[in-house]
py3Dmol code that shows the C-alpha trace and the ligand (Angstrom):
import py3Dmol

protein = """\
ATOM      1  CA  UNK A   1      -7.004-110.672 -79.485  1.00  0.00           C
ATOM      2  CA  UNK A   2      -5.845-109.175 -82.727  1.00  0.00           C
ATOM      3  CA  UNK A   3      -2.886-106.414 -82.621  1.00  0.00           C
ATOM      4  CA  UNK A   4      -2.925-103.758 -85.371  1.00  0.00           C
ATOM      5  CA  UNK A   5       0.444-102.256 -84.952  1.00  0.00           C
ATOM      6  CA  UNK A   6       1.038 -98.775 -87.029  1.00  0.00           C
ATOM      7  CA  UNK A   7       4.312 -98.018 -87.228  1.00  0.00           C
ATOM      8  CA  UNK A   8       5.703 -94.971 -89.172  1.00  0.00           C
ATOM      9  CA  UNK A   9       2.813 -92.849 -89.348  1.00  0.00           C
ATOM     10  CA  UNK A  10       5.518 -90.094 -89.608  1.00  0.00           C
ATOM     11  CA  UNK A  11       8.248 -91.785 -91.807  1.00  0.00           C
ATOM     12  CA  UNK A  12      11.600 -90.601 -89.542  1.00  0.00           C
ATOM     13  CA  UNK A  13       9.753 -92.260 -86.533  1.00  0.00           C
ATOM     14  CA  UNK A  14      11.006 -95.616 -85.464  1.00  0.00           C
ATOM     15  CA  UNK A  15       9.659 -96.978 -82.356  1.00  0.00           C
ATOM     16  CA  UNK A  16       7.412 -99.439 -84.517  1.00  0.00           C
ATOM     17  CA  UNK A  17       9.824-100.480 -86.644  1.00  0.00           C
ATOM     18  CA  UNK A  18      12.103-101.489 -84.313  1.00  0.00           C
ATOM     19  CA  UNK A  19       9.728-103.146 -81.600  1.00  0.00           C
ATOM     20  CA  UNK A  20       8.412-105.545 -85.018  1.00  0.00           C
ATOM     21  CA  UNK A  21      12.088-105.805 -85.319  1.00  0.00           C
ATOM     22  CA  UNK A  22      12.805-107.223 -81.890  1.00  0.00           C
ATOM     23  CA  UNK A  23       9.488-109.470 -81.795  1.00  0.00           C
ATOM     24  CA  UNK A  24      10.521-110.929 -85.353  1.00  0.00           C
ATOM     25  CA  UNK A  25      14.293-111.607 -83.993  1.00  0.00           C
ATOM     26  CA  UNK A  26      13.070-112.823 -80.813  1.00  0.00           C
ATOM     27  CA  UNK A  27      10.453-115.039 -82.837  1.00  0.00           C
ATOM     28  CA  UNK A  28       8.107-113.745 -80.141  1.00  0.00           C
ATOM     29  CA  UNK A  29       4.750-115.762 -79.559  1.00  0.00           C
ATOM     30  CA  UNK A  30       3.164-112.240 -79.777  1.00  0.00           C
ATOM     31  CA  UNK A  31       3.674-112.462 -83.553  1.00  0.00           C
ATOM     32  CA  UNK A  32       0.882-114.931 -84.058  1.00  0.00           C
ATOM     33  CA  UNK A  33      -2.118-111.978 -82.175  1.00  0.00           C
ATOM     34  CA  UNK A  34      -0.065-109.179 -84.388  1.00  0.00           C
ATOM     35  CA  UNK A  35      -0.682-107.212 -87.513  1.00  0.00           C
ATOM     36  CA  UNK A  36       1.931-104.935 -89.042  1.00  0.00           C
ATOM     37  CA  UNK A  37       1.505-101.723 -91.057  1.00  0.00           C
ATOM     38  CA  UNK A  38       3.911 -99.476 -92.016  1.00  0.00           C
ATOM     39  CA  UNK A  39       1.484 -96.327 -92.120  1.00  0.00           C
ATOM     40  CA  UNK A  40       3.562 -94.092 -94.337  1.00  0.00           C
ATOM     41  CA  UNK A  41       5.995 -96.035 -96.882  1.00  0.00           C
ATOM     42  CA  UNK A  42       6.550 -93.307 -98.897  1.00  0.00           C
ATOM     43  CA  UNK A  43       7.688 -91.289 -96.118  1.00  0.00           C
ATOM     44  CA  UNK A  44       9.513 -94.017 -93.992  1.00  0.00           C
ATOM     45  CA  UNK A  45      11.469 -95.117 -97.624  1.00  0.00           C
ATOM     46  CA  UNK A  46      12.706 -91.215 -97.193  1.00  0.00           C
ATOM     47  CA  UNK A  47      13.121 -90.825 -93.888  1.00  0.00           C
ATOM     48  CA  UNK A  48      10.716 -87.745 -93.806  1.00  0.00           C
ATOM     49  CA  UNK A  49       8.071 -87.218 -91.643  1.00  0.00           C
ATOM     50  CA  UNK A  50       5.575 -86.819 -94.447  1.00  0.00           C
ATOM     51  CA  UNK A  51       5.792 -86.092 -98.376  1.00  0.00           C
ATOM     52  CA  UNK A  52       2.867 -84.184 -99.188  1.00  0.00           C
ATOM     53  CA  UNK A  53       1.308 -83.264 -95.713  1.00  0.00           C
ATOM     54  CA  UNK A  54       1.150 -85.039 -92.469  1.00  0.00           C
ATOM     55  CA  UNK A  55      -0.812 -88.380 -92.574  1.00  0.00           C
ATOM     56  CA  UNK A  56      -1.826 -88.026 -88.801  1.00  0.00           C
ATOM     57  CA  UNK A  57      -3.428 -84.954 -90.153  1.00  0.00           C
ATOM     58  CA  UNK A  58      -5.543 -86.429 -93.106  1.00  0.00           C
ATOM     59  CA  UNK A  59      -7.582 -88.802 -91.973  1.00  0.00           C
ATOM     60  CA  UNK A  60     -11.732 -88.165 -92.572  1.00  0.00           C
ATOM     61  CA  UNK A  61     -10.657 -84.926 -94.343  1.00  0.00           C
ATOM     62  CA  UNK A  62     -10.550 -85.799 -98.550  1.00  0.00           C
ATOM     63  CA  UNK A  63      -8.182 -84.688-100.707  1.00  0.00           C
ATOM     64  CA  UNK A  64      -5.618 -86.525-102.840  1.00  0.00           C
ATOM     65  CA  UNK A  65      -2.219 -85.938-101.924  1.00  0.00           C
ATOM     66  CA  UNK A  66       0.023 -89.122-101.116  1.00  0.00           C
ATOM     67  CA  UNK A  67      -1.229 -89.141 -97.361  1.00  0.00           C
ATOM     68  CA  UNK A  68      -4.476 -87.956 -97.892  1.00  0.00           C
ATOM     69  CA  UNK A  69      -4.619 -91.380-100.108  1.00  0.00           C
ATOM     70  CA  UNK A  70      -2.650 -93.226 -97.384  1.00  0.00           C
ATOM     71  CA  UNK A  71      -5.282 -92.314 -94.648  1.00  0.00           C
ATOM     72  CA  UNK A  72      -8.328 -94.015 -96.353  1.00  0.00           C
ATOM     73  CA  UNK A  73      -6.458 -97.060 -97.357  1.00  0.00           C
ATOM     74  CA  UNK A  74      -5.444 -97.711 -93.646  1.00  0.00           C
ATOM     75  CA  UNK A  75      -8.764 -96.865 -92.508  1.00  0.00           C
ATOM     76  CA  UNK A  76     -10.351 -98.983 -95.014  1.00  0.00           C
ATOM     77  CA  UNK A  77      -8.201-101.862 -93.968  1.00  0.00           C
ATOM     78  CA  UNK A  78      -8.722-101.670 -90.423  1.00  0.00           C
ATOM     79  CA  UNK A  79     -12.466-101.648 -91.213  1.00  0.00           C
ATOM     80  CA  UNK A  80     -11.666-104.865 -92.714  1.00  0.00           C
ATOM     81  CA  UNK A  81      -9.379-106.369 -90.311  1.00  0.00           C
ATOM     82  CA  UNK A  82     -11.235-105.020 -87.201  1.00  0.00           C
ATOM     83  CA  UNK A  83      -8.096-105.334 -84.907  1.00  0.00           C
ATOM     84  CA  UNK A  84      -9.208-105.046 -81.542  1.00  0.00           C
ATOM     85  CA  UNK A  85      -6.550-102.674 -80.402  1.00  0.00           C
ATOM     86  CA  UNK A  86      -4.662-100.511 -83.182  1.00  0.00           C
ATOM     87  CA  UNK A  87      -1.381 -99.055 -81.750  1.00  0.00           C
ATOM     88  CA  UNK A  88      -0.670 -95.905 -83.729  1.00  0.00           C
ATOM     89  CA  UNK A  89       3.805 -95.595 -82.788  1.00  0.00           C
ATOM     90  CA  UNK A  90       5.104 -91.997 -82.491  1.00  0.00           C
ATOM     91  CA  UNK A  91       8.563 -90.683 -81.382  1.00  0.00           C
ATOM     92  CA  UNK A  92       9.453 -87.587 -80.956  1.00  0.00           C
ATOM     93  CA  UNK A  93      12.707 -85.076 -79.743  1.00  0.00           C
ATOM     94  CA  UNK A  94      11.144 -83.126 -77.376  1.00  0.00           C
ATOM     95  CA  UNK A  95      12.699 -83.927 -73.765  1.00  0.00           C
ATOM     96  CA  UNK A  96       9.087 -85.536 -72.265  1.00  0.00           C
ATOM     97  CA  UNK A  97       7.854 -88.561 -70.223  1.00  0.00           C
ATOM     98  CA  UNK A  98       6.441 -91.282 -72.716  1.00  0.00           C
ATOM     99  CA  UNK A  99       2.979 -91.397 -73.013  1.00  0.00           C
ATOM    100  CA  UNK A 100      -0.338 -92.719 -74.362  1.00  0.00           C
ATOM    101  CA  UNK A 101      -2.622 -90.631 -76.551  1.00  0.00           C
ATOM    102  CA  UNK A 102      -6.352 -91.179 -76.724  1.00  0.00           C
ATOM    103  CA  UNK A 103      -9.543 -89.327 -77.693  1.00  0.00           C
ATOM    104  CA  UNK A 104     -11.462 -90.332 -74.774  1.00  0.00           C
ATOM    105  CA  UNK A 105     -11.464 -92.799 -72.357  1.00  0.00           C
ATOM    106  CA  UNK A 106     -14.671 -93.852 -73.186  1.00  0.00           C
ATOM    107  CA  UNK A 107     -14.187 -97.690 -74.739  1.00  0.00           C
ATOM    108  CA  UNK A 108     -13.679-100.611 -72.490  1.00  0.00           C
ATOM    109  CA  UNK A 109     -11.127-102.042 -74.771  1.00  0.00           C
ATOM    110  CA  UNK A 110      -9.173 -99.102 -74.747  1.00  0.00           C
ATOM    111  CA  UNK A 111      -9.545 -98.803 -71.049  1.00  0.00           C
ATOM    112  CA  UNK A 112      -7.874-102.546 -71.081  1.00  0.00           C
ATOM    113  CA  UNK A 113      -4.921-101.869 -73.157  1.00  0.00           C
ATOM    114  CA  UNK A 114      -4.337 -98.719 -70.782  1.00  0.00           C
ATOM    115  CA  UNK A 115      -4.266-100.559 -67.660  1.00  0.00           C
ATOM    116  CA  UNK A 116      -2.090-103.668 -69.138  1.00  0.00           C
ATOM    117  CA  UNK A 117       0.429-100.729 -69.987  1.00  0.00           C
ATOM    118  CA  UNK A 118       3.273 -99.901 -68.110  1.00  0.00           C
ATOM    119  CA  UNK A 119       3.199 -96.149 -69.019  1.00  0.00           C
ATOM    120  CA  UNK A 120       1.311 -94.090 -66.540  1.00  0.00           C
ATOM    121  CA  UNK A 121       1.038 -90.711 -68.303  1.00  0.00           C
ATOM    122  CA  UNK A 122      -2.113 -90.690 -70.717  1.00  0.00           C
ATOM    123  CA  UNK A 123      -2.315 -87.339 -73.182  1.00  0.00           C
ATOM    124  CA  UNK A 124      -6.003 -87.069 -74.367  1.00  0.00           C
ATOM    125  CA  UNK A 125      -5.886 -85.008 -76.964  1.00  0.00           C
ATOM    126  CA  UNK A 126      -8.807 -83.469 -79.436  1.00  0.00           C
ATOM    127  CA  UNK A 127      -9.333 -84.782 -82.675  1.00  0.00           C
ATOM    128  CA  UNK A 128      -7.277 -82.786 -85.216  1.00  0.00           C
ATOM    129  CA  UNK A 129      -7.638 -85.145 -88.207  1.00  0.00           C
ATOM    130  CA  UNK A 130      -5.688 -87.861 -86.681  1.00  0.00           C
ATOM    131  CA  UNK A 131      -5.398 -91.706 -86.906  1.00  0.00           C
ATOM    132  CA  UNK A 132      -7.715 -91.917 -83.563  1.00  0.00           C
ATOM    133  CA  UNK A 133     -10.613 -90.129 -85.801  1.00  0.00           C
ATOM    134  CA  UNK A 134     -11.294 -93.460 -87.133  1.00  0.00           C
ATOM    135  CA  UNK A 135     -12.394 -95.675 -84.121  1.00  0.00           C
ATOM    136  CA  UNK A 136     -12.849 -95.949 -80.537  1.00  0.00           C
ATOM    137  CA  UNK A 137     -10.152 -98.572 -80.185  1.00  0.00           C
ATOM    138  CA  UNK A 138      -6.979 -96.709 -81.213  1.00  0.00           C
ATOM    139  CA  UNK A 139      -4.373 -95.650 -78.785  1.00  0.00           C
ATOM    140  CA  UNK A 140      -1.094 -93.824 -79.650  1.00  0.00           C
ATOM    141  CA  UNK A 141       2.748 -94.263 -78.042  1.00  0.00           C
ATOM    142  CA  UNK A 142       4.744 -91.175 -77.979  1.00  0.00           C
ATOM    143  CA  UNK A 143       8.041 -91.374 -76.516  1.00  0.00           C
ATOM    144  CA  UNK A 144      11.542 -89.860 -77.045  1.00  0.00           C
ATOM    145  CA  UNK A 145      13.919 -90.903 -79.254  1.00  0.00           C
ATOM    146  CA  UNK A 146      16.553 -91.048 -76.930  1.00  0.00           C
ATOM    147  CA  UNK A 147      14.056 -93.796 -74.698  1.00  0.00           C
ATOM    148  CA  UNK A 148      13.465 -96.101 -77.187  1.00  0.00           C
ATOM    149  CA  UNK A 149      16.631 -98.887 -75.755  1.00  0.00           C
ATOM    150  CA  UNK A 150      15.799-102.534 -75.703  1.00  0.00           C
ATOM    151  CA  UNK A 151      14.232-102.537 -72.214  1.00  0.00           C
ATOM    152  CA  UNK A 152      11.668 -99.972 -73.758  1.00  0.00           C
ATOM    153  CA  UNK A 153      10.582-102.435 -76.116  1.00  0.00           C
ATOM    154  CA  UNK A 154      10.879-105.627 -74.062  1.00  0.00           C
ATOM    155  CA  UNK A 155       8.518-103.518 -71.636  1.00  0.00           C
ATOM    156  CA  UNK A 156       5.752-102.268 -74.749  1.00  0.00           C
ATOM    157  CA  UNK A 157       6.185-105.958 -75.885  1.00  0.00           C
ATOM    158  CA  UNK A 158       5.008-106.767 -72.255  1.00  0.00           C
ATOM    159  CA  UNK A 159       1.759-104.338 -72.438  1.00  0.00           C
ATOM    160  CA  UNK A 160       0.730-106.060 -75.636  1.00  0.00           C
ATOM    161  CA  UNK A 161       1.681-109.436 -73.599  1.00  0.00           C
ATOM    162  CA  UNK A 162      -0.525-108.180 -70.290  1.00  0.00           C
ATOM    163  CA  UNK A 163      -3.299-106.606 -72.601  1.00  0.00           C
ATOM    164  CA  UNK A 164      -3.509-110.356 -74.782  1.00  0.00           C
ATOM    165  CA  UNK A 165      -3.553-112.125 -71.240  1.00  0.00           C
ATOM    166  CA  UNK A 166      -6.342-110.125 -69.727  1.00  0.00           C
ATOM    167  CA  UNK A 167      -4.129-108.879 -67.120  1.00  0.00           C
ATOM    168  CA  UNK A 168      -3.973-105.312 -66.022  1.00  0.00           C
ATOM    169  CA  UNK A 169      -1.844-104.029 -63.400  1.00  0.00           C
ATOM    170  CA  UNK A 170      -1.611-100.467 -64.287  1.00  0.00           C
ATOM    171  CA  UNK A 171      -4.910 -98.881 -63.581  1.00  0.00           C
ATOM    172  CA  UNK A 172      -3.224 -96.165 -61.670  1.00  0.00           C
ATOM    173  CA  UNK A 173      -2.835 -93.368 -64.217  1.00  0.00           C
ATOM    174  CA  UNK A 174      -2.079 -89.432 -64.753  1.00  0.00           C
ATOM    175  CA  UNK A 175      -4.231 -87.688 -67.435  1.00  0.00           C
ATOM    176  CA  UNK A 176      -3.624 -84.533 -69.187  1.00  0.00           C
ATOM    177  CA  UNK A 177      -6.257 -82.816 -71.137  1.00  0.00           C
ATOM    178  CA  UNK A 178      -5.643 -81.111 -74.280  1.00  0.00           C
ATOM    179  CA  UNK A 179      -7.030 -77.891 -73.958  1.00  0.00           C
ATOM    180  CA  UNK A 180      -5.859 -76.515 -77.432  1.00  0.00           C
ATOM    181  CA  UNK A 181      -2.847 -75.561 -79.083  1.00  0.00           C
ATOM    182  CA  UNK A 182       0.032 -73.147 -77.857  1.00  0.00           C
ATOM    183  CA  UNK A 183      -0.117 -70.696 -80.806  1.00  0.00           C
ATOM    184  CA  UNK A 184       3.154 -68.914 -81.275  1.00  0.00           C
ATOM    185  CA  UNK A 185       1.387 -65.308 -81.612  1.00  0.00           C
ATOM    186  CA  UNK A 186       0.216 -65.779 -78.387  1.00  0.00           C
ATOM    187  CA  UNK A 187       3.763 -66.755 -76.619  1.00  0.00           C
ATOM    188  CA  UNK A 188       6.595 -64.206 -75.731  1.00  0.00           C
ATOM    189  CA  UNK A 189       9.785 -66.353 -76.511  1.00  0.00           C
ATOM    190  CA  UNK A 190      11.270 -65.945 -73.043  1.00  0.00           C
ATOM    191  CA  UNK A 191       8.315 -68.126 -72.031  1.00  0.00           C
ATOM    192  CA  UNK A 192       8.402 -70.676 -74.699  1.00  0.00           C
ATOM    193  CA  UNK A 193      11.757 -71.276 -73.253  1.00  0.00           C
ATOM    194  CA  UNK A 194      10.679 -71.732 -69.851  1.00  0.00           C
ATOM    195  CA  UNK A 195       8.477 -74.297 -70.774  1.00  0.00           C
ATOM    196  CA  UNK A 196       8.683 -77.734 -69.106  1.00  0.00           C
ATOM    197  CA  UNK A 197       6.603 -80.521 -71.297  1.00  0.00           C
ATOM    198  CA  UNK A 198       4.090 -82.179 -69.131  1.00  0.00           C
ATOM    199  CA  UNK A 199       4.969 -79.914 -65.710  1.00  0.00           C
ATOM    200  CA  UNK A 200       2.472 -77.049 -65.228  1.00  0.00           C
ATOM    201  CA  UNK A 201       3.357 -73.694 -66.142  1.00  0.00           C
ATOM    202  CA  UNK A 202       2.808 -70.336 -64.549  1.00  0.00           C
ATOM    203  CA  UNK A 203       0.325 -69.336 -67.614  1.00  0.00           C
ATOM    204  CA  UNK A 204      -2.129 -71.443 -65.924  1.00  0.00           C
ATOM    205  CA  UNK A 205      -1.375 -74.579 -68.353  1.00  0.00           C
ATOM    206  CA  UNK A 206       0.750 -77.847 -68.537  1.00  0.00           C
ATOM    207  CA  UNK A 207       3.025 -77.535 -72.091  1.00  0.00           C
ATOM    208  CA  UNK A 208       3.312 -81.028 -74.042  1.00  0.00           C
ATOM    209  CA  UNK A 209       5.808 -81.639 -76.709  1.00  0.00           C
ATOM    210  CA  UNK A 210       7.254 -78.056 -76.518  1.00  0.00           C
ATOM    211  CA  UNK A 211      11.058 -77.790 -77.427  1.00  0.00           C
ATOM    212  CA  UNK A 212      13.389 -77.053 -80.112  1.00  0.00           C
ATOM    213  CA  UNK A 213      12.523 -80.099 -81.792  1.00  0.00           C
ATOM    214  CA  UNK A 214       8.868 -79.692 -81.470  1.00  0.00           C
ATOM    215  CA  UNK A 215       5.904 -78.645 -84.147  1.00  0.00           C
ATOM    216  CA  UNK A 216       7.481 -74.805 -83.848  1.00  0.00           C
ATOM    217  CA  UNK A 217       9.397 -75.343 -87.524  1.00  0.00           C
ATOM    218  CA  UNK A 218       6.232 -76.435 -89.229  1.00  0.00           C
ATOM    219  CA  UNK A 219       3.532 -74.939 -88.317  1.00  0.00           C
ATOM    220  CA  UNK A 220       2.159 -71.870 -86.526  1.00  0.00           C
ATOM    221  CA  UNK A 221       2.282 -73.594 -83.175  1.00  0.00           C
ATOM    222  CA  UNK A 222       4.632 -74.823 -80.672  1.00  0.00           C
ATOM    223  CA  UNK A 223       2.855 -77.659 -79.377  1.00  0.00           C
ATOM    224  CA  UNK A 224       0.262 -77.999 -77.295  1.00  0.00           C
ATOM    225  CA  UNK A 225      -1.149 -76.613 -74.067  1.00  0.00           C
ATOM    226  CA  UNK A 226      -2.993 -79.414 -71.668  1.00  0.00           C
ATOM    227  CA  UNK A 227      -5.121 -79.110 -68.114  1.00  0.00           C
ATOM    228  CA  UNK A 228      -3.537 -80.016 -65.102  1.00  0.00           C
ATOM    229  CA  UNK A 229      -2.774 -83.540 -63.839  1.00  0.00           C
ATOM    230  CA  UNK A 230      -5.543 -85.632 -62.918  1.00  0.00           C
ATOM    231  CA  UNK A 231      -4.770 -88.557 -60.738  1.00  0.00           C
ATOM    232  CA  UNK A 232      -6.957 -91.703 -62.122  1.00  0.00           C
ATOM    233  CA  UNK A 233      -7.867 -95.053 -62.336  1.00  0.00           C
ATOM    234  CA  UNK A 234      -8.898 -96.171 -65.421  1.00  0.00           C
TER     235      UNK A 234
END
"""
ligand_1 = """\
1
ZN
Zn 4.630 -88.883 -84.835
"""
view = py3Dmol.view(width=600, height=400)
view.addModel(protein, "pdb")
view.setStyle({"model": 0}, {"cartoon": {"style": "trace"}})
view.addModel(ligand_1, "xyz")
view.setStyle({"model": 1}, {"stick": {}})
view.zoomTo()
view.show()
């Protein structure tokens, strides 16, 4: 099994960084099945989340700002490394459960990885230009800042662990659909603030990565809006 691991796709983010960290310190065995990328340099060596425009926003789109340039390099070289499993690591400030983003469910490999994981909260979301636009075998960790301690990585080292061992003990999962974004035209701000990130809300949807610290200073939307929770096995 070959591991592509992503790390920095938005340069502040650290959770890659610092689970390579720990598996290099550690001299982990999971070194020799593991690839390392540092998606955005330019970004990470700033401690931005992007320079030009968001890099999980450019991929399959053109153009030929830094990121835009970033995206088909890393999708050329996954074409040419054809990793089995590419894990695309996200963190975030929004006060949420960690989770796993996919497209679809609909690759067995991907299905693997997500029942060797620990995490039980899966966020499919919709393409939107995103790393996951290149291949069926790409899964994204999002998880707060604040959770990222050393028994968060000894547990992600352990996914990679079950998913290289072919075992899978967490087929038990909860899915949440994206159904779009939450547009902030569309949102009084009394209920933006009411909003509790992956808990259903009385406007008939479940918010995800709503929050002060959430897309609401960059763009014209506060995050996004998801279906309710599905129980499933994957
Ligand atoms: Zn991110």
């Amino acid at each position: 099994m070959r591991i592509l691991i992503l790390a920095a796709t938005h340069g502040n983010e650290l959770l890659g960084i610092k689970l390579y960290e720990r598996l290099l310190k550690q001299r982990s065995v999971l070194l020799e099945s593991i690839d390392f990328v540092i998606g955005n340099p330019r970004a990470y060596a700033k401690s931005l989340r992007y320079t030009d425009k968001d890099l999980n926003r450019s991929y399959g789109i053109g153009g030929d700002e830094y990121e835009a340039t970033r995206a088909r390099e890393i999708q050329e070289y996954i074409h040419l490394t054809q990793p089995d499993i590419v894990l695309d690591m996200h963190t975030t400030n929004c006060v949420q459960p960690n989770c796993l983003i996919v497209h679809d469910l609909s690759s067995d490999i991907k299905k693997k990885f997500l029942r060797a994981s620990h995490i039980d909260t899966i966020l499919q979301v919709q393409p939107m230009g995103d790393i996951a636009t290149v291949g069926d075998n790409i899964i994204g960790y999002e998880v707060p800042n604040k959770a990222i301690t050393p028994a968060l990585l000894a547990a992600i080292a352990q996914d990679i662990q079950n998913f290289i061992m072919h075992e899978q003990p967490y087929p038990h999962k909860k899915l949440y659909k994206m159904l779009g974004k939450i547009y902030k035209q569309e949102i009084l701000p009394q209920q933006a603030k009411s909003f509790v990130n992956f808990q259903e809300h009385e406007l008939g949807f479940v918010p995800i990565m709503t929050g002060n610290n959430s897309y609401k200073k960059q763009t014209d939307y506060l995050g996004f809006k998801a279906s309710v929770t599905e129980e499933i096995m994957v």
